[in-house]
C-alpha positions, 0 to 999 in steps of 0.5 A, spaced: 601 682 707 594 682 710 592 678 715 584 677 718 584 674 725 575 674 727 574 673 735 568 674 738 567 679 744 564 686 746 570 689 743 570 685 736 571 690 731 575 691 725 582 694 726 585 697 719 592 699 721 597 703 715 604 703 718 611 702 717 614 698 721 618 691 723 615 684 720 616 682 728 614 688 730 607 688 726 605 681 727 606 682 735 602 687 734 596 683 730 597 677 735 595 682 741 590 685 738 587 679 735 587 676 743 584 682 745 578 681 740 579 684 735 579 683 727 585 686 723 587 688 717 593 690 716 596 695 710 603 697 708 602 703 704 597 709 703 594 706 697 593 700 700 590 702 705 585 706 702 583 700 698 581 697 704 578 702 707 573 702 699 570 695 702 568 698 710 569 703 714 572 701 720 571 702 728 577 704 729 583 705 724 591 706 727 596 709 722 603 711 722 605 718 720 610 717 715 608 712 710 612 710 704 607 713 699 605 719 703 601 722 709 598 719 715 594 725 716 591 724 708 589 718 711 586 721 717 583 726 714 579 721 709 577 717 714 575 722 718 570 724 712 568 718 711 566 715 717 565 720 722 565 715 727 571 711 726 576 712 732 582 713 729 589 713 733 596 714 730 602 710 732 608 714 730 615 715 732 613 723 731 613 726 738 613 733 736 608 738 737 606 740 730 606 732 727 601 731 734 597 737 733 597 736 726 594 729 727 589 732 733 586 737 728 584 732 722 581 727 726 586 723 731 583 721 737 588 718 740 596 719 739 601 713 742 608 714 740 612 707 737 616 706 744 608 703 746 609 695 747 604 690 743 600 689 749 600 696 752 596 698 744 592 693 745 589 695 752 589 703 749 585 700 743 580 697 748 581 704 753 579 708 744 574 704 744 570 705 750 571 714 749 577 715 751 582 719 747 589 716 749 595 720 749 602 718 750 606 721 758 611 725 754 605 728 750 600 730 754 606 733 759 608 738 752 599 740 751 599 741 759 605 746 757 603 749 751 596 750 755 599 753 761 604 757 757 598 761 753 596 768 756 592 769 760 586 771 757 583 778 760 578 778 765 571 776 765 567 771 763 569 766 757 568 767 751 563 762 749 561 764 742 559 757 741 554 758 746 554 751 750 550 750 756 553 749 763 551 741 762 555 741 756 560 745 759 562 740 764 561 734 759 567 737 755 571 738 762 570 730 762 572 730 755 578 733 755 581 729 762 580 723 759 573 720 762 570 715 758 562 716 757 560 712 762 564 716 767 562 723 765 555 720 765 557 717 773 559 724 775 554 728 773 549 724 775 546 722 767 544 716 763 549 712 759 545 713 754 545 721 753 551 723 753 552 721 746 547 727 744 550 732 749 556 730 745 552 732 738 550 738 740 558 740 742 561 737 735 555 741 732 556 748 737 563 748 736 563 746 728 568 740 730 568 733 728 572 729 734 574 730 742 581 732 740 578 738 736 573 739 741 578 740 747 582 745 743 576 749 741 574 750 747 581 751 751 582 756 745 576 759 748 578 759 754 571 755 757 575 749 759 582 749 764 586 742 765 
């Protein structure tokens, strides 16, 4: 069943979401998002899903892993193609390491597993919005022990076979905390308004398309440390 609900606000945006889950579960869901001000669009299958998203590139797309006919990551995958600048973040029951990385690598970025109240997704929606890359406790913790457990690369300078600038560099650093725009910018003592082009510039470097493969570049590299 599809449901559009439109409020005004500065995080007014168009929500499609392609998730298996509870009937309650799922209207909790677009009640949350509807009070937060967001117009949604709900979806049942992949193959609805990519119907939608034929009328409309959406601001930000939320999608389960496990769909009836097929993938999330199909989804990700082509949405991330179609609409570069689509913010997409999954919601699954899949906590494991490849079903994250898997995600992260075709375009998430953001992962919450399905435990996340209605309200909590929300507010992560708004945190998506505004340059965060949200992730779930437990994950973060096993992509901190998976980057500590890594060897320790020889020494000498990094890599850097992208050639980033220092300035580029420390944006990266932001970006891999978890920093929104305006924060990094607060930082680093820059406008607002250019951290986007910094941004461009490292997606164009590092030959990726999103911040969590940006993050991972750079930490396989070894020109970031978390």
């Amino acid at each position: 069943m599809d449901e559009s609900v439109e409020r005004s606000g500065p995080f007014a945006a168009h929500l499609d979401f392609a998730r298996r889950r509870r009937c309650a579960d799922l209207w909790r869901l677009q009640d949350a998002l509807a009070k937060a001000g967001f117009q949604v669009t709900s979806a049942a299958t992949l193959a609805e899903a990519r119907a939608s998203l034929a009328q409309a590139g959406p601001r930000v797309l939320l999608t389960d892993l496990q769909l009836p006919d097929g993938h999330g990551n199909e989804l990700i995958r082509e949405t991330r193609q179609r609409f570069p600048d689509t913010e997409i973040m999954v919601i699954s029951i899949l906590g494991d390491e490849e079903s994250v990385i898997a995600a992260i690598t075709v375009g998430a970025t953001g992962y919450l597993l399905k435990d996340a109240f209605p309200t909590d997704i929300a507010a992560t929606v708004r945190e998506l919005v505004a340059g965060h890359s949200p992730i779930s406790a437990s994950i973060a913790r096993f992509i901190v022990r998976r980057t500590q457990s890594t060897a320790e690369p020889p020494p000498g300078p990094p890599l850097n076979t992208a050639k980033l600038t220092p300035r580029e560099i420390d944006i990266l650093w932001g970006i891999a905390k978890g920093f929104s725009y305006a924060e990094i910018a607060g930082h680093l003592g820059l406008s607002r308004q250019t951290v986007p082009g910094h941004i461009k510039n490292i997606y164009r470097k590092l030959e990726v398309h999103t911040r969590g493969e940006a993050v991972f570049e750079a930490l396989q590299q070894g020109l970031i440390r978390l």
